[in-house]
N, C-alpha and C positions, 0 to 999 in steps of 0.2 A: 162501650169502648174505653181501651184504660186510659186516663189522659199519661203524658210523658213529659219529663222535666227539659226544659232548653235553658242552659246559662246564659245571659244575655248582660253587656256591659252600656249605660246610654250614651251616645255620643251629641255633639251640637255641631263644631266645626265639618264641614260636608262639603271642602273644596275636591275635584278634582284632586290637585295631588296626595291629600289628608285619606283619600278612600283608598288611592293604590298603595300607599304605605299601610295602612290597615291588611289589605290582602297580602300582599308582601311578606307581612308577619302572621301570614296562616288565619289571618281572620274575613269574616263575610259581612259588608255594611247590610245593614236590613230597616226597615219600615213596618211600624204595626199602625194600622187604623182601624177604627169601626165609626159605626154611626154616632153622631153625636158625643163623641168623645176627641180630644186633641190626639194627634201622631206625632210616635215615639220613632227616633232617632236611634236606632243601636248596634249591636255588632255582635255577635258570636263566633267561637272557633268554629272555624271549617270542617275538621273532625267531625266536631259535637254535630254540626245541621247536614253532611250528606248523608248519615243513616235514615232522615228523616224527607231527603229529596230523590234518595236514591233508594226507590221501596216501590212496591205492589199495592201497597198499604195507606191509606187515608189516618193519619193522629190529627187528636186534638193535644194540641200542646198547653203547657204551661210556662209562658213565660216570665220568668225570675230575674230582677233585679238584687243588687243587693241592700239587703235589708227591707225589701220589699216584698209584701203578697203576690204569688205566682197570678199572671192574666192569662184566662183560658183564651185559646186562637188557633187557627188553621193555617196553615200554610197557603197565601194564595196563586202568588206569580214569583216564578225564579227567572232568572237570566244568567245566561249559560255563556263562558269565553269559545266563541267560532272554533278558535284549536284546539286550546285542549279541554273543555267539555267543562273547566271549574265553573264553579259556580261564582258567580259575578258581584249577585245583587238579587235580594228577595222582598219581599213584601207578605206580611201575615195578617190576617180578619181577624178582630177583636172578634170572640163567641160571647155570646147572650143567651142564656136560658128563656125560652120562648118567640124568639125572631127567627123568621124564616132567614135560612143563609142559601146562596148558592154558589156551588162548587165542584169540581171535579172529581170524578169518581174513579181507579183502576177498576179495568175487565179483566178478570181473570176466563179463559176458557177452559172448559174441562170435558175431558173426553178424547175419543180421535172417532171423529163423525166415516160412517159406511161411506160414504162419495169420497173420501181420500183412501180407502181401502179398497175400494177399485181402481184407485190411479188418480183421481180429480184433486184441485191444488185449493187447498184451503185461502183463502184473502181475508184480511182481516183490517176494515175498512176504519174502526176505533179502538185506540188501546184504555183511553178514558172518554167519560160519559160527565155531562153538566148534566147536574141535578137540583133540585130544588128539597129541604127538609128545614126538618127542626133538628139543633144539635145533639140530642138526644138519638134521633134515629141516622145518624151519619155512619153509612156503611164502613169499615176497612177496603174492599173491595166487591164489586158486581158480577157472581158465578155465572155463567152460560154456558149452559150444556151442550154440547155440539153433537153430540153420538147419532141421535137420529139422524141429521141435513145428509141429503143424497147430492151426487152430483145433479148442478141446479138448482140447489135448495139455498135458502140465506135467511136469517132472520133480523128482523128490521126492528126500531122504536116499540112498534105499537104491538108487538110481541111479547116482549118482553114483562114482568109479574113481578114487585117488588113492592113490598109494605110499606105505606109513608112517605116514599119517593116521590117526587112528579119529576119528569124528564123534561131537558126542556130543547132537545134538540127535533127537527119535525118527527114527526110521526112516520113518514116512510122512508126516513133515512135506514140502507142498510148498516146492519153493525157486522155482521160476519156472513159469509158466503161462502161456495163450496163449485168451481167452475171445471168445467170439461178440460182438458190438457192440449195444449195446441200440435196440432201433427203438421211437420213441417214437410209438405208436396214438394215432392222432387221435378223438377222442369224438364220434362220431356217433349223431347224436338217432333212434334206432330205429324210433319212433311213427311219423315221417315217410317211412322208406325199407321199412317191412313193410306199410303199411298198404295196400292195395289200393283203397279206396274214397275216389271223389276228391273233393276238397274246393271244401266247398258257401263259395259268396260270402257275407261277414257282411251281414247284414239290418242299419239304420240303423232304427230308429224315428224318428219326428218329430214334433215335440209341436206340437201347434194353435196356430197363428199369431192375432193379432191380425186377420186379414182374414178367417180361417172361422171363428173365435169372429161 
């Protein structure tokens, strides 16, 4: 996987008001940790980090200070503004050559499975998958092939075949399924279609007139 460069400036001051003037002026406050290492305080333009939040795609980044050696890391946890979708506030994993990480994977699906070609509605119950690796085998994203699943069909955890992975969601969690289409029954008035006895014309009474008074 290629790593990719993040420009990153550090900051210290981290009041409330100091972070929304930071967004303000087009930038994202962020946080790196890893294990046994101190966290970094810093900020990057907006631009530069949603190509890299807004993706199908798993990077290992490189994050660059100035005048400093690029730190390999992942993206871990972003926070998102309720309105308009910006991005808020992020946190990245320091990478270690040799430590297990774990992390979020995209699925990509591929195909269009026979039970949607006769009508059935695809559900797709994961769009990312936590996984367990070394950073060395860190996917971009998790292919699954749908083209077989019939209506009725779904493939779950313990299906799924990927080298160096361990998943860490259960094992019979579905990930994608393939359901019958629901036919909405018309409500028909019963009394009218079982009844066999046929229907007598309403009587009109009529009340005495002025000319047979």
């Amino acid at each position: 996987m290629a790593e990719k460069i993040l420009k990153a400036k550090k900051r210290e001051i981290s009041t409330k008001g100091t972070m929304n003037q930071l967004r303000r002026d087009g930038f994202v406050p962020g946080i790196y940790y890893a294990k046994g290492k101190d966290q970094i305080a810093f900020s990057v333009e907006e631009i530069a980090l949603n190509k890299y939040v807004f993706t199908s795609k798993t990077n290992i980044l490189q994050l660059t200070f100035d005048g400093e050696e690029g730190i390999g890391c992942i993206i871990k946890d972003v926070q998102f503004d309720p309105v308009t979708d910006k991005v808020v506030h992020f946190d990245v994993l320091g990478v270690t050559l040799g430590q297990l990480l774990q992390l979020e994977v995209p699925v990509r699906f591929v195909g269009t499975s026979i039970g949607v070609k006769e009508g059935g509605i695809l559900q797709e119950q994961f769009h990312r998958l936590e996984v367990e690796c070394f950073p060395r085998h860190i996917p971009e994203h998790l292919e699954i092939d749908i083209t077989e699943l019939n209506i009725g069909d779904s493939i779950s955890i313990r299906d799924l075949k990927f080298e160096n992975i361990t998943f860490l969601q259960s094992a019979d969690a579905n990930v994608v399924s393939v359901v019958a289409p629901r036919i909405e029954e018309e409500e028909v008035e019963t009394d009218e279609i079982d009844s066999d006895e046929p229907v007598q014309p309403e009587v009109i009474s009529k009340g005495k007139t002025e000319e047979d008074e």
